[in-house]
N, C-alpha and C positions, 0 to 999 in steps of 0.2 A: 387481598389486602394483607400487607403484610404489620403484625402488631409489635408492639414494644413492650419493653418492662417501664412502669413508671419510676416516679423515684420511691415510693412505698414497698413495692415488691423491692429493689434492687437495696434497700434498708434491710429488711428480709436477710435476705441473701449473703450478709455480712456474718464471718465466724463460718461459711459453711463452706466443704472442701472444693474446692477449685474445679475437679471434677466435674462435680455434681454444678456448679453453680454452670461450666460451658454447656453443659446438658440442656441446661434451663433457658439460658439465653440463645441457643440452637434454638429448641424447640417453640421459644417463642415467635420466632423467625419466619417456621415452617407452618405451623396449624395452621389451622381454618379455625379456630375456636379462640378466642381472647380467654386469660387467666391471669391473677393474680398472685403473686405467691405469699399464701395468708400465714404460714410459720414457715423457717430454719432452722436457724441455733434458739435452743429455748433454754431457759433459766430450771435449777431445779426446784423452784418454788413454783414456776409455770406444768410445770409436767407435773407438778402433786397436784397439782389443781385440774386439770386434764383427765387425770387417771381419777381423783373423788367422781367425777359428773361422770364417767363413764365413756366419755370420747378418746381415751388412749386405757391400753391395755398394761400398760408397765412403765416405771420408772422406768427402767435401763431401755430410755429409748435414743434410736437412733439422730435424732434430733438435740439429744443433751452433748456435750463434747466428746469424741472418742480421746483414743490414746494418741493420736495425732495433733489433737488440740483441736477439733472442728466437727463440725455436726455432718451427720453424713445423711442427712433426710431433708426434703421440704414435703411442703404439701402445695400444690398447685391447683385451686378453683375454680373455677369458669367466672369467668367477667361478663355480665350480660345485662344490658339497660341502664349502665353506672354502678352493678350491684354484685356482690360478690351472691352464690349462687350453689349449693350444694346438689347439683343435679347428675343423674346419670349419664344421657344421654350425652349431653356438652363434656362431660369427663372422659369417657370413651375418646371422642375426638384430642382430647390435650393427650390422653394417654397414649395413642398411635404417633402423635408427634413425639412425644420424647423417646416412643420406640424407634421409630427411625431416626432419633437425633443420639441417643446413646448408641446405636447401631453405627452411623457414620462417624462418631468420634472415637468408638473404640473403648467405649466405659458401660461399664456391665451396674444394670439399674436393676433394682426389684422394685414391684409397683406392689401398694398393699392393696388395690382392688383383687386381686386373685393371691396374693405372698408366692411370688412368681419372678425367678427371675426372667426377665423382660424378654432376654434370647430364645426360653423356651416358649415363646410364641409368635407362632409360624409365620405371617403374618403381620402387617403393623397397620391394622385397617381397623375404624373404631367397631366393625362387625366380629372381628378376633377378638379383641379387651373384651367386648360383651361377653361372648362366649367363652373365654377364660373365666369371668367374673361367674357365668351360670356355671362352669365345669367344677368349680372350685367350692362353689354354696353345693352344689348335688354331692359332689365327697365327702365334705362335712358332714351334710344333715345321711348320708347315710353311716357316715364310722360313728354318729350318735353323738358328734361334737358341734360345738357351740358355733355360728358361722359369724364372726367378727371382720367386715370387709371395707376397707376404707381408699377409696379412690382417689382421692386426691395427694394419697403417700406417696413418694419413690425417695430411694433413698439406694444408695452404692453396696454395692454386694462386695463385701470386704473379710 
């Protein structure tokens, strides 16, 4: 089956670079997994509010405007039973699609499930993102750093 962007994600998707946004509509194309895209371009009153509750790690995030005028991040969910859905396993799958859809169009994505750019994995099978995701918490927690991993991020490597 093949899935769409509704008009909600594709509202989303407004203000964020062209790039990133073919990436998104590829990849919506090819999964097997349904997602929404729940942020783009965000306000910086949106990202103080983000970064207070602890779900974003910094202001200068890729999501606010760069120097181009455009947001160079989403975040893409899993859509599942009508519901947006913060789960691993369904992310893996969206994250293999936008591997092979940033792969076919030639646009270099970092996914924040691992802070990886996309190409360095070998792979675009949601059994790789996993194992990115574990190689990447085991590095952390062994250099004694904090493991901050958010899967539903990609955003252009710029």
């Amino acid at each position: 089956m093949a899935y769409r962007l509704g008009a909600q994600s594709r509202a989303e998707l407004k203000g964020v670079h062209p790039d990133l946004v073919r990436v998104v509509e590829h990849a919506i194309g090819i999964t097997a997994q349904d997602f929404s895209v729940h942020d783009g371009l965000r306000t910086l009153e949106e990202q103080k509010r983000y970064v207070s509750s602890g779900v974003s790690q910094t202001l200068n995030s890729k999501h606010r405007p760069q120097a181009d005028g455009y947001g160079h991040a989403v975040d893409l969910v899993p859509f599942i039973n009508g519901k947006m859905r913060w789960e691993w396993e369904p992310i893996y799958v969206i994250a293999a699609a936008v591997w092979q859809a940033a792969r076919e169009l030639g646009v270099a994505v970092r996914w924040g499930g691992a802070w990886i750019d996309m190409a360095d994995i070998k792979a675009g099978t949601p059994g790789a993102m996993k194992a990115a995701v574990e190689a990447f918490g085991a590095a952390r927690r062994k250099a004694g750093k904090k493991v901050f991993t958010d899967g539903p991020h990609f955003e252009l490597v710029r």
